[in-house]
mmCIF file of the C-alpha atoms, coordinates in Angstrom:
data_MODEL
# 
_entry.id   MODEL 
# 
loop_
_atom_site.group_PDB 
_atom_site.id 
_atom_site.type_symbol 
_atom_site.label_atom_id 
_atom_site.label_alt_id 
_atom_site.label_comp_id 
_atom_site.label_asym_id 
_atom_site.label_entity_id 
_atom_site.label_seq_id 
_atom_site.pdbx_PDB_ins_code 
_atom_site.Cartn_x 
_atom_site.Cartn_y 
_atom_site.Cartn_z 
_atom_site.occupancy 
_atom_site.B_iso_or_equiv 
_atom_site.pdbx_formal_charge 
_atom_site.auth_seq_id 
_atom_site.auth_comp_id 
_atom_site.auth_asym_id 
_atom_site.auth_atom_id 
_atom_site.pdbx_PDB_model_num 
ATOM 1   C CA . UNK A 1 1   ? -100.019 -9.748  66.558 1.00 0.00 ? 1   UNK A CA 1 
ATOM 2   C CA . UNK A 1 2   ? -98.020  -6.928  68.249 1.00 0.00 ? 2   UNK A CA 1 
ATOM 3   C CA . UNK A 1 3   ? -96.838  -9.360  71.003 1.00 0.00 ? 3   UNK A CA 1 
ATOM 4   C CA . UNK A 1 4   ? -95.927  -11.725 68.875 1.00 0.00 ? 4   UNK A CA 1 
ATOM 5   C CA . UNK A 1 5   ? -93.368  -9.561  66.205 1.00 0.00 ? 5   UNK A CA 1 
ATOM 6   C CA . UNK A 1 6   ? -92.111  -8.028  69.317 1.00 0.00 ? 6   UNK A CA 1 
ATOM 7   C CA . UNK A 1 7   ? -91.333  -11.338 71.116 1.00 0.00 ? 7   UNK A CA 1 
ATOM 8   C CA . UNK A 1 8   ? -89.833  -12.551 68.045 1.00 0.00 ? 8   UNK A CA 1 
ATOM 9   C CA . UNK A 1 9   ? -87.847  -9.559  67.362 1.00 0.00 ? 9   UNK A CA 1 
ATOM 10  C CA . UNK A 1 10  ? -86.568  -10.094 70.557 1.00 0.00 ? 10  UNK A CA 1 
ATOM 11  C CA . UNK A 1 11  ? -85.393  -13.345 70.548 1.00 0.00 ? 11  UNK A CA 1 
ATOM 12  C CA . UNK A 1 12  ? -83.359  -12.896 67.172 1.00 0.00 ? 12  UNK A CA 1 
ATOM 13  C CA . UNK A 1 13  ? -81.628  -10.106 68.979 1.00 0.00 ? 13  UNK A CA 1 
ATOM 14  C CA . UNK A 1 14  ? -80.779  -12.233 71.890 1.00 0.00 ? 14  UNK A CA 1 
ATOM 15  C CA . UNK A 1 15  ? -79.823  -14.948 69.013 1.00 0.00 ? 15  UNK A CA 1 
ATOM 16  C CA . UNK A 1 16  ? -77.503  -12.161 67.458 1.00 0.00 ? 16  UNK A CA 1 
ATOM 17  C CA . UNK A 1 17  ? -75.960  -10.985 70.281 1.00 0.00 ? 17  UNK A CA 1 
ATOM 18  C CA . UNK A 1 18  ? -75.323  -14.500 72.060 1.00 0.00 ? 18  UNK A CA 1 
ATOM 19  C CA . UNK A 1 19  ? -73.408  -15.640 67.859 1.00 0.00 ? 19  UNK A CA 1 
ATOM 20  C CA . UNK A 1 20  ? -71.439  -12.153 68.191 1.00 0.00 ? 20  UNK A CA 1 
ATOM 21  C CA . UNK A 1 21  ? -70.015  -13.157 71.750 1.00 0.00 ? 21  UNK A CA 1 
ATOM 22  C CA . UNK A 1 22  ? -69.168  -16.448 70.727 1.00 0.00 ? 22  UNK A CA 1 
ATOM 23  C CA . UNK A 1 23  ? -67.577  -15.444 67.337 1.00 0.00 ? 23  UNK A CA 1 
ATOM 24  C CA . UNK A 1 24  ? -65.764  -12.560 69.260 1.00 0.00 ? 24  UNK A CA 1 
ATOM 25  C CA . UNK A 1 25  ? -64.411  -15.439 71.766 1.00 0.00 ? 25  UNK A CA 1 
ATOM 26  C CA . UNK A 1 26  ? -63.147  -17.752 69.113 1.00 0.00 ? 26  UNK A CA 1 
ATOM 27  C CA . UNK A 1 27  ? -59.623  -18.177 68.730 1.00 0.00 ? 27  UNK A CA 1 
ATOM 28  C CA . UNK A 1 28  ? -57.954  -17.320 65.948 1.00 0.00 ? 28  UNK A CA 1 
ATOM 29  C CA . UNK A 1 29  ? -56.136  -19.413 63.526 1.00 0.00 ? 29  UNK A CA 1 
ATOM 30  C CA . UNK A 1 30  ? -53.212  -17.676 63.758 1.00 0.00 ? 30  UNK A CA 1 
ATOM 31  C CA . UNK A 1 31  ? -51.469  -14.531 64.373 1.00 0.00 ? 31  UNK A CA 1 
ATOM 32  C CA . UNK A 1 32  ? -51.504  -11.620 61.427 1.00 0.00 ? 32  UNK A CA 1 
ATOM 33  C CA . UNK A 1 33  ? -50.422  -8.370  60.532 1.00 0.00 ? 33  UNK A CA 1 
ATOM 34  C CA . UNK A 1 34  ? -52.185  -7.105  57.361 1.00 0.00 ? 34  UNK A CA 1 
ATOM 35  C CA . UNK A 1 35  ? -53.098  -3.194  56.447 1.00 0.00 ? 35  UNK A CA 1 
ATOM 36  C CA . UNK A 1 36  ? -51.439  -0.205  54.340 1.00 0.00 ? 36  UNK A CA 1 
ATOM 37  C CA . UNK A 1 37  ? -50.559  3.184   55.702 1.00 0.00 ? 37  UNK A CA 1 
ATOM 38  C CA . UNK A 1 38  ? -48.967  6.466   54.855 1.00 0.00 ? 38  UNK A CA 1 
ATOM 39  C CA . UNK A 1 39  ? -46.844  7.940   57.569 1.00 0.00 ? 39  UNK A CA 1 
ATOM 40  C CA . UNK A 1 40  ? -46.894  10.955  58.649 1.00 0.00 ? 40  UNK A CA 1 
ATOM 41  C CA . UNK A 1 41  ? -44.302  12.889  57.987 1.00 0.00 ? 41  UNK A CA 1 
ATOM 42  C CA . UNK A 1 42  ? -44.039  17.345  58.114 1.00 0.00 ? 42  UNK A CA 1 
ATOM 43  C CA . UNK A 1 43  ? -41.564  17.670  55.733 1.00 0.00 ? 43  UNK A CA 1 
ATOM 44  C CA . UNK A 1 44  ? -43.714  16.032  52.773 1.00 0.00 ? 44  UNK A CA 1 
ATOM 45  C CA . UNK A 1 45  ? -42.284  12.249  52.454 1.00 0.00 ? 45  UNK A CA 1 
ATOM 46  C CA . UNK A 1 46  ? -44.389  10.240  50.965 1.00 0.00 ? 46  UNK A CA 1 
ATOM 47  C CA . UNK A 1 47  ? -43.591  7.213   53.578 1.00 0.00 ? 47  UNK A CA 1 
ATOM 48  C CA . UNK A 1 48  ? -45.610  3.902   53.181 1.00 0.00 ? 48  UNK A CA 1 
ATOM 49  C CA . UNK A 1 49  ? -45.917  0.494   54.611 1.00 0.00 ? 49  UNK A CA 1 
ATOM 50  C CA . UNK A 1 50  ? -47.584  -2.516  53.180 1.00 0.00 ? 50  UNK A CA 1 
ATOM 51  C CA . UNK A 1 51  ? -48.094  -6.154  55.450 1.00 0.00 ? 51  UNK A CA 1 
ATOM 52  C CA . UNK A 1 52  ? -50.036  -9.664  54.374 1.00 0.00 ? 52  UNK A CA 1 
ATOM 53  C CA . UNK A 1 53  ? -47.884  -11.520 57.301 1.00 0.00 ? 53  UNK A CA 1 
ATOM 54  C CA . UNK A 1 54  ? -49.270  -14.743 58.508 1.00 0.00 ? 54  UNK A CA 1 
ATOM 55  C CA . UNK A 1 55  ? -47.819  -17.639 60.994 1.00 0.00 ? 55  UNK A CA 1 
ATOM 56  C CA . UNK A 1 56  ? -46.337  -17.350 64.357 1.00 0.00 ? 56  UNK A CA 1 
ATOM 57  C CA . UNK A 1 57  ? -42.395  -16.694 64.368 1.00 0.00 ? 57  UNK A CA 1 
ATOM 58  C CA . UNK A 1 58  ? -40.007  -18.308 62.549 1.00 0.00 ? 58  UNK A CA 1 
ATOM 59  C CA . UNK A 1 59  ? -43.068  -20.204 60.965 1.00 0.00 ? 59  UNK A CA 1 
ATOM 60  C CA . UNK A 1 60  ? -44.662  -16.981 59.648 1.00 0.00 ? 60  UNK A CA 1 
ATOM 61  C CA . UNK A 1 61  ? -45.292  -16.417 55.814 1.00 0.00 ? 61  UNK A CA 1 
ATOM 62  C CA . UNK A 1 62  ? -46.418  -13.388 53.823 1.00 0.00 ? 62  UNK A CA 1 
ATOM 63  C CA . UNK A 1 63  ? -45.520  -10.414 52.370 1.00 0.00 ? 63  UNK A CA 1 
ATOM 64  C CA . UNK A 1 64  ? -44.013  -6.389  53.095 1.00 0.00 ? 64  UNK A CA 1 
ATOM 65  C CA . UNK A 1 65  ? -43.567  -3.328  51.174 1.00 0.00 ? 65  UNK A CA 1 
ATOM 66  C CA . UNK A 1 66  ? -41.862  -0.307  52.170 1.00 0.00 ? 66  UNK A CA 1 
ATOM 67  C CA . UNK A 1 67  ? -41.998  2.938   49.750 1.00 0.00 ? 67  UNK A CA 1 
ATOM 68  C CA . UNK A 1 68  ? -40.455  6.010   50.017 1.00 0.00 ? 68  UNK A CA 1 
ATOM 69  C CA . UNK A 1 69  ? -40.294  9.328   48.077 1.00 0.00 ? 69  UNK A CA 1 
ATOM 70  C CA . UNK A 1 70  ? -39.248  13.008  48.952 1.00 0.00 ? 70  UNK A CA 1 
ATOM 71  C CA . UNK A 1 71  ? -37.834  15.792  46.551 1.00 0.00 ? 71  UNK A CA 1 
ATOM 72  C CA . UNK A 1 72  ? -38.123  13.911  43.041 1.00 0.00 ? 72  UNK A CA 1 
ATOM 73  C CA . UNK A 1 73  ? -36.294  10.656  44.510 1.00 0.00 ? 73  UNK A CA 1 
ATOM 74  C CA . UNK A 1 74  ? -37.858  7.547   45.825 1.00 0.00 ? 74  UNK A CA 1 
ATOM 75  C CA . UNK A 1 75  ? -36.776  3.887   46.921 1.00 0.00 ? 75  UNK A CA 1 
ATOM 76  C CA . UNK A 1 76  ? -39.063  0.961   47.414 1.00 0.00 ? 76  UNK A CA 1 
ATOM 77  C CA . UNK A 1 77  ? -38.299  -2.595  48.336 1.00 0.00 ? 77  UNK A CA 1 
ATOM 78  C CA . UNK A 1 78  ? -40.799  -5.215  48.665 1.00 0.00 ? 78  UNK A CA 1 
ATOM 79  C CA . UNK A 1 79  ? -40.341  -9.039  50.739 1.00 0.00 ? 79  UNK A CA 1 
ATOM 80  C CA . UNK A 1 80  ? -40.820  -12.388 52.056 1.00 0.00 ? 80  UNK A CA 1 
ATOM 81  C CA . UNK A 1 81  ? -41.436  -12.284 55.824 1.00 0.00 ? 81  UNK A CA 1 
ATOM 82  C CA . UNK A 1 82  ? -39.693  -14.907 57.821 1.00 0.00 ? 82  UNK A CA 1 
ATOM 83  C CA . UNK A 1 83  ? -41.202  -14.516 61.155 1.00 0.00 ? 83  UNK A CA 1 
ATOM 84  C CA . UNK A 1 84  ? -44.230  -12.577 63.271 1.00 0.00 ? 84  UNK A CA 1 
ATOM 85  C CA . UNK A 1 85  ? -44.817  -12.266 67.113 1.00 0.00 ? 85  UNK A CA 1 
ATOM 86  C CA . UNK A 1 86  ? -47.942  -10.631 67.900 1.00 0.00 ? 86  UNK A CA 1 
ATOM 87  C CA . UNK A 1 87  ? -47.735  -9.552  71.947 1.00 0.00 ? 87  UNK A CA 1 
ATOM 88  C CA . UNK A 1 88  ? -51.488  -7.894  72.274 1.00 0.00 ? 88  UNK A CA 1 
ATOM 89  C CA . UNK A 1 89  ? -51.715  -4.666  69.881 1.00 0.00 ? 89  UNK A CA 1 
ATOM 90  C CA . UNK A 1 90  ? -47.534  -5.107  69.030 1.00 0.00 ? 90  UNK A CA 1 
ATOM 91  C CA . UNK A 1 91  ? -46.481  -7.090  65.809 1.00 0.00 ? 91  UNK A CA 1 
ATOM 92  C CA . UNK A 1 92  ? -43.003  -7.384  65.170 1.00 0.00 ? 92  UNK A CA 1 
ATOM 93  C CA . UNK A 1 93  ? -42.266  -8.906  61.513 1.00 0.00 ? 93  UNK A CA 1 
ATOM 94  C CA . UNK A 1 94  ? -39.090  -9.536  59.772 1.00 0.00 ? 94  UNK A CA 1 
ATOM 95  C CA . UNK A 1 95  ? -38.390  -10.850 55.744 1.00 0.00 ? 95  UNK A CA 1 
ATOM 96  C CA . UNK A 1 96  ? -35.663  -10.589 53.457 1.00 0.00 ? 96  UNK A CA 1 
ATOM 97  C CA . UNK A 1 97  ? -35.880  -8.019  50.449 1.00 0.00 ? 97  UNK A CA 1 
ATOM 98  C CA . UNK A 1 98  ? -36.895  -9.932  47.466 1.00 0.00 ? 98  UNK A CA 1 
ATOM 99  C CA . UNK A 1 99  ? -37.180  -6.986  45.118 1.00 0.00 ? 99  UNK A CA 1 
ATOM 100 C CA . UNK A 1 100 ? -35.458  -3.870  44.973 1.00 0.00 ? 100 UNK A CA 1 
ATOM 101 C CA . UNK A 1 101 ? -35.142  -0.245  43.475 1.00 0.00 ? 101 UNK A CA 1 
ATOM 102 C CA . UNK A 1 102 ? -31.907  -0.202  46.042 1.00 0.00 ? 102 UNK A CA 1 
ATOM 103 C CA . UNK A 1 103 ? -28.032  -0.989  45.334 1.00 0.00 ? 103 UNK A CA 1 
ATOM 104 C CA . UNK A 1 104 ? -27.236  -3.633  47.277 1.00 0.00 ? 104 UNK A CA 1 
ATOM 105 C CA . UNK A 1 105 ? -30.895  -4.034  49.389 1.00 0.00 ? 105 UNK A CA 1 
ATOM 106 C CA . UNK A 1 106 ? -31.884  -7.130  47.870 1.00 0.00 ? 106 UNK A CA 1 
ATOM 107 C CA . UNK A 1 107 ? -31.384  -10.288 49.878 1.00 0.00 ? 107 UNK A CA 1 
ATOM 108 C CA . UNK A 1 108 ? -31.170  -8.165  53.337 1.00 0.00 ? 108 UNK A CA 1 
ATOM 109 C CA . UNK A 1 109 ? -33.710  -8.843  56.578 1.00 0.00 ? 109 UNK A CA 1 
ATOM 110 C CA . UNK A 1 110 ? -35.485  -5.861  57.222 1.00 0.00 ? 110 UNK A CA 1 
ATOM 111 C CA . UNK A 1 111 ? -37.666  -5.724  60.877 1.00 0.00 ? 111 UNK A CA 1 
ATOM 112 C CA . UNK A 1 112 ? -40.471  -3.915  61.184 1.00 0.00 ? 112 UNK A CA 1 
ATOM 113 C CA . UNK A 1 113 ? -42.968  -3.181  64.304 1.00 0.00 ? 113 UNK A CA 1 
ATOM 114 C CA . UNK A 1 114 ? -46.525  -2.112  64.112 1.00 0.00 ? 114 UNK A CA 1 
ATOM 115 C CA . UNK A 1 115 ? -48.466  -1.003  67.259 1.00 0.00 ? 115 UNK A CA 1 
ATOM 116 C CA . UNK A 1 116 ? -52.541  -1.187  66.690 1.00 0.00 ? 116 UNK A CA 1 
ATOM 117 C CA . UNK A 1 117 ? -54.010  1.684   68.147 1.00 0.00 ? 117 UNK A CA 1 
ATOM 118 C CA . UNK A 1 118 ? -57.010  2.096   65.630 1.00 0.00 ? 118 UNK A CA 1 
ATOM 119 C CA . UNK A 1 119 ? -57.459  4.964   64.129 1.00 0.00 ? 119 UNK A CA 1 
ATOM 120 C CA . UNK A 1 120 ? -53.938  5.767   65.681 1.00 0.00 ? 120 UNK A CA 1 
ATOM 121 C CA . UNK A 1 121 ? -51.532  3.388   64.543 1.00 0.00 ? 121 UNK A CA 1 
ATOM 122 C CA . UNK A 1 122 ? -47.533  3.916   64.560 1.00 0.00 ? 122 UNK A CA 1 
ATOM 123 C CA . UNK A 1 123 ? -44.734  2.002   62.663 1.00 0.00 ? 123 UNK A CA 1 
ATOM 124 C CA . UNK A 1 124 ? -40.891  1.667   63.470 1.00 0.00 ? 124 UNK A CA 1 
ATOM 125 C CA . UNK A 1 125 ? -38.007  -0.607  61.272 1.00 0.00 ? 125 UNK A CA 1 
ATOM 126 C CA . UNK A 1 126 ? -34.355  -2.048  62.038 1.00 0.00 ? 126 UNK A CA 1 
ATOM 127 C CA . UNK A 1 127 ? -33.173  1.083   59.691 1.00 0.00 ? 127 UNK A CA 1 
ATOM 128 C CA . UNK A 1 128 ? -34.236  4.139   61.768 1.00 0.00 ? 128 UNK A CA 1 
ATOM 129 C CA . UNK A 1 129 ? -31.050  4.973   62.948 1.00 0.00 ? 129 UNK A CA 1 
ATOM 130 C CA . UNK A 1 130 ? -28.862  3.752   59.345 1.00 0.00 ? 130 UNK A CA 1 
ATOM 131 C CA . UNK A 1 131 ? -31.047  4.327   56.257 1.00 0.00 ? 131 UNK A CA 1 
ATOM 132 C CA . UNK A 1 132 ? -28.432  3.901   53.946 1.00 0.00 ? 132 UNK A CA 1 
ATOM 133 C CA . UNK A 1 133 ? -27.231  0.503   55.198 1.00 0.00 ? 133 UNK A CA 1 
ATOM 134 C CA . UNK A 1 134 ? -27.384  -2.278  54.303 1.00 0.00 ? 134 UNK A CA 1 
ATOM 135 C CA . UNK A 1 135 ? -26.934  -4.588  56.985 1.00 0.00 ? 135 UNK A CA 1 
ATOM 136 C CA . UNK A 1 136 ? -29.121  -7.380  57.864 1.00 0.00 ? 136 UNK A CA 1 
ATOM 137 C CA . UNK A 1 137 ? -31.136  -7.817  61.005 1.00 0.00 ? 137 UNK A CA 1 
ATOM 138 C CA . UNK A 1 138 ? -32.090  -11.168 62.984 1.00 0.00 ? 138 UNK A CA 1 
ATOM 139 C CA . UNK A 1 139 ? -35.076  -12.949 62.202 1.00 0.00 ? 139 UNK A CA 1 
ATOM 140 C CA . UNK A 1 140 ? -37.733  -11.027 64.699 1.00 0.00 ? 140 UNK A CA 1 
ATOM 141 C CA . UNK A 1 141 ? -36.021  -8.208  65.216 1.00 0.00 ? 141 UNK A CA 1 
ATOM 142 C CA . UNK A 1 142 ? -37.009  -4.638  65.476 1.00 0.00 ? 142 UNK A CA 1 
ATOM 143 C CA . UNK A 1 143 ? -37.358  -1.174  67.130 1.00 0.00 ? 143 UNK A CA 1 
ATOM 144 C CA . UNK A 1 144 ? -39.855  0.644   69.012 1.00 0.00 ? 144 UNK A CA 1 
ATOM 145 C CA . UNK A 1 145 ? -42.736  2.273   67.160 1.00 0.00 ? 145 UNK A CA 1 
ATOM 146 C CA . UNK A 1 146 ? -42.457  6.029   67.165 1.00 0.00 ? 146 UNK A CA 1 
ATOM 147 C CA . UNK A 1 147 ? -43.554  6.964   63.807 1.00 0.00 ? 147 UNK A CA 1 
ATOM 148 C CA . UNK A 1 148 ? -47.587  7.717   63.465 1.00 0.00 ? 148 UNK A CA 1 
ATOM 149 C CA . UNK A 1 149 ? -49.958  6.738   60.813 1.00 0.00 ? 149 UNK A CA 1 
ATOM 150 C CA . UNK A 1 150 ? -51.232  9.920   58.575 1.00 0.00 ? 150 UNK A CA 1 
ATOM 151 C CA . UNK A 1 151 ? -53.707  7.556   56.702 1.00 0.00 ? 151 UNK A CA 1 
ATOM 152 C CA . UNK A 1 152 ? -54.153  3.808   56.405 1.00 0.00 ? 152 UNK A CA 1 
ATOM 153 C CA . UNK A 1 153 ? -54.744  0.980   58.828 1.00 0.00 ? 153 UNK A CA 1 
ATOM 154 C CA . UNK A 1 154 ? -53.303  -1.872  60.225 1.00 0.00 ? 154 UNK A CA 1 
ATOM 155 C CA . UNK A 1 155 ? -54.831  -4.951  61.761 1.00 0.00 ? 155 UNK A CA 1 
ATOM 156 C CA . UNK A 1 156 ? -52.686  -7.021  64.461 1.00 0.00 ? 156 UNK A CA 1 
ATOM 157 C CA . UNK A 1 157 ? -54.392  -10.058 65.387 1.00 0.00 ? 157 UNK A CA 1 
ATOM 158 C CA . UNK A 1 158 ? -53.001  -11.796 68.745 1.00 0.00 ? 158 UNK A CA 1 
ATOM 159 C CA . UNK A 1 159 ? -52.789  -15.481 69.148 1.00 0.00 ? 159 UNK A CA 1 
ATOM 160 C CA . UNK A 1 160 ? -50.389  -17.579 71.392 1.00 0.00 ? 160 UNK A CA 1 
ATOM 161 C CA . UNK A 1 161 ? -50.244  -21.484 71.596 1.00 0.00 ? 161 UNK A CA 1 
ATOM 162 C CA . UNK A 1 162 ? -51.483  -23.365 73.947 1.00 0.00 ? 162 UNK A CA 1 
ATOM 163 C CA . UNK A 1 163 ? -49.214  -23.273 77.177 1.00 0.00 ? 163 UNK A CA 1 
ATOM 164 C CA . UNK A 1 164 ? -49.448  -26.111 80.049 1.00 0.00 ? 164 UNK A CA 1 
# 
């Protein structure tokens, strides 16, 4: 009787494992950039990012949110994305603001870049250097991503067509 749980308990772990690998293998539909975070920041912003961006480039659909408050103030702007590219852990997503709490934001492409790195994540945008602009960006553009995650978590999923 022993034997024969064992043996079987056995072979639906070798059943599990052997779906897992092939699930894990599968590619995906599509690439994708999803997850909210709160930035770190020592002086006390409150600094957040929101992504549901699906699609590869200029095909890419979805959605972004950008808040931020500090010292009784705070800005927010919220869009449709207009293009991903997903290079391993590295997303790179662009939209135009559709809604505002900004003079003169609405209808300008913001970029935004998200590195994966778990637990670990960082974040940079096309407005680092000129927060108060408001100039628009090209479609998939972007800087590096030097500012860390405090708390949240974003998912980049990598997918590339097929190449001959």
């Amino acid at each position: 009787m022993y034997r024969n749980y064992a043996a079987a308990v056995g072979a639906a772990l070798v059943l599990a494992a052997t779906g897992t690998a092939s699930a894990a293998e599968a590619k995906p539909p599509e690439p994708s950039l999803v997850g909210h975070a709160k930035m770190y920041r020592p002086a006390g912003d409150d600094v957040q990012f929101t992504f549901d961006a699906h699609g590869f480039a200029t095909g890419a659909r979805g959605t972004f949110r950008v808040f931020h408050a500090f010292g009784g103030e705070s800005g927010w702007f919220e869009g449709a994305v207009d293009c991903l590219l997903v290079g391993g852990p590295v997303a790179v997503v662009t939209g135009v603001v559709t809604a505002t709490n900004v003079p003169g934001l609405q209808g300008v492409r913001r970029g935004m870049t998200v590195y994966d790195h778990g637990r670990r994540d960082r974040v940079g945008y096309s407005w680092v250097l000129g927060t108060a602009g408001t100039g628009s960006v090209p479609k998939c553009l972007s800087s590096a991503p030097a500012e860390t995650v405090e708390r949240g978590d974003f998912k980049v999923v990598e997918w590339l067509p097929e190449s001959h």
